[in-house]
C-alpha positions as CSV (number, residue, x, y, z in Angstrom):
1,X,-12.4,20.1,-5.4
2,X,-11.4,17.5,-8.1
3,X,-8.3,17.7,-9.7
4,X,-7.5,16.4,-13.4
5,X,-4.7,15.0,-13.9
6,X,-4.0,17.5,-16.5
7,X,-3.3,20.4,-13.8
8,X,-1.2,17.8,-11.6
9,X,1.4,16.9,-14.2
10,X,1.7,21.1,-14.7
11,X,3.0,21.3,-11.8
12,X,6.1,18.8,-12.8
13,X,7.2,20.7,-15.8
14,X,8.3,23.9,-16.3
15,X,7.4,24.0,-19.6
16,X,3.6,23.5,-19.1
17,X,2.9,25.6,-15.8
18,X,0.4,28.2,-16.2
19,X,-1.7,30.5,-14.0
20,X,-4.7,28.5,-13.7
21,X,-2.5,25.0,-12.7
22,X,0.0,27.7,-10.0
23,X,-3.6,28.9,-8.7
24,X,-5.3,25.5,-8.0
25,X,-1.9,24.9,-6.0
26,X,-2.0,27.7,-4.0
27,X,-5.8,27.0,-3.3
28,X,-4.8,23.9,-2.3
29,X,-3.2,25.5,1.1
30,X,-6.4,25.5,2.1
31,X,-8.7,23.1,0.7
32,X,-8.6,19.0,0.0
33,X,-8.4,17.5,-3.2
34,X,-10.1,14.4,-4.6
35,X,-8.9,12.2,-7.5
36,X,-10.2,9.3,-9.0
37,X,-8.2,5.9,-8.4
38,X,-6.8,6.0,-11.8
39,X,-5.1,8.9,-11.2
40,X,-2.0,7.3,-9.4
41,X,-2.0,5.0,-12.3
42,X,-1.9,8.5,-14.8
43,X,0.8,10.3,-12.9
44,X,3.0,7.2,-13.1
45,X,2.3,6.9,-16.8
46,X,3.4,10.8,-17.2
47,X,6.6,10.2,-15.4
48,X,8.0,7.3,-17.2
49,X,7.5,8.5,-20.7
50,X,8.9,11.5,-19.4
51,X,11.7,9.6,-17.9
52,X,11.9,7.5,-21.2
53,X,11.8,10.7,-23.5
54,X,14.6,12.3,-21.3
55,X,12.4,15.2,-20.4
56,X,13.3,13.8,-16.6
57,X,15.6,12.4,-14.4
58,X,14.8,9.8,-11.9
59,X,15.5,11.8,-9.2
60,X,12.9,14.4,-10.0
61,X,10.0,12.0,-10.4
62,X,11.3,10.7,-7.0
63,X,11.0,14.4,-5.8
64,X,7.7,15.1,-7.7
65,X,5.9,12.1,-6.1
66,X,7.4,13.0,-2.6
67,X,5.4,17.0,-3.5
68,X,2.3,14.9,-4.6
69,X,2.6,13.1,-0.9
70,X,3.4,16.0,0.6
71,X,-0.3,17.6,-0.4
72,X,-3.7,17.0,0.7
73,X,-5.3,14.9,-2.2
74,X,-7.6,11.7,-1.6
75,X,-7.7,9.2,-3.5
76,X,-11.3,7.9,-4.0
77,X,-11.6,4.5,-3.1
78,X,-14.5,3.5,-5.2
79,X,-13.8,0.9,-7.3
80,X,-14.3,1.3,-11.2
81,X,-16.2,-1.5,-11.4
82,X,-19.1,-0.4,-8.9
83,X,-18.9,2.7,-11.4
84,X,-19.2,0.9,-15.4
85,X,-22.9,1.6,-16.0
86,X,-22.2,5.0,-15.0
87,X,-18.9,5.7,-16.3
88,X,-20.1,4.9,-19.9
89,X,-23.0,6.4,-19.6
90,X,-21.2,9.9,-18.9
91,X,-18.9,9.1,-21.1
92,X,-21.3,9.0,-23.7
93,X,-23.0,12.1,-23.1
94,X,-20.3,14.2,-23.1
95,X,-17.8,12.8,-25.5
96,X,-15.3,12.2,-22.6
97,X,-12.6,9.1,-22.4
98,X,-13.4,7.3,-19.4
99,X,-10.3,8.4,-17.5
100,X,-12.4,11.9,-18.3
101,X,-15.7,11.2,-17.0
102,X,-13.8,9.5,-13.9
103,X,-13.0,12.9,-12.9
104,X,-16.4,14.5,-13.7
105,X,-17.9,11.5,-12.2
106,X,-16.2,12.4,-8.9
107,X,-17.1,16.0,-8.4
108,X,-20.7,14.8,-9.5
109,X,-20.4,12.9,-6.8
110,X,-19.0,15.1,-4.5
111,X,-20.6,18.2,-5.9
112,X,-17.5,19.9,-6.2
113,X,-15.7,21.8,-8.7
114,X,-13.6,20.0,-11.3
115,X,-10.1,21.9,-11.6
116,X,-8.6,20.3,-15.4
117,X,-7.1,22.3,-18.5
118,X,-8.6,19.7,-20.7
């Protein structure tokens, strides 16, 4: 499967869990995750306004990067450029941002599902 960003960062705060982000987790016990490369870039992003806002300490985005290490996600190696043509193109169908249709893209390309509260 894919997973969006948007279940990831569930995971990190309490107030934002739900059952559909707790159950891509526990399917995650048995399955492999892919992400697009800008995901590492999104999950940092998260953290630090996070960090900035106060809504988190250093220490837990230390401990909720070692969890994300600790899991079996892939991060696709593709580079965005290879994917411009395309990337707009979806993006443009469906109304989705490109860091959106990155996601899609991938399970397109994988032809798996897409896990994402968006």
């Amino acid at each position: 499967m894919v997973i969006d960003n948007s279940v990831v960062m569930a995971w990190c705060f309490e107030d934002e869990t739900n059952a559909y982000a707790d159950g891509v987790l526990e399917k995650m016990a048995e399955t492999t995750a892919f992400v697009p490369s800008v995901w590492s870039l999104e999950v940092v992003n998260v953290l630090l306004v996070a960090e900035r806002r106060k809504r988190l300490k250093q220490a837990e985005s230390v401990r909720f990067i070692a969890l994300l290490n600790q899991l079996p996600i892939i991060v696709d190696q593709d580079r965005p450029e290879k994917m411009l043509s395309e990337l707009l193109a979806l993006g443009r169908s469906t109304g989705l941002s490109s860091y959106d249709a990155a996601y899609l893209h991938l399970a397109m390309k994988n032809d798996c599902p897409l896990a994402t509260v968006d």
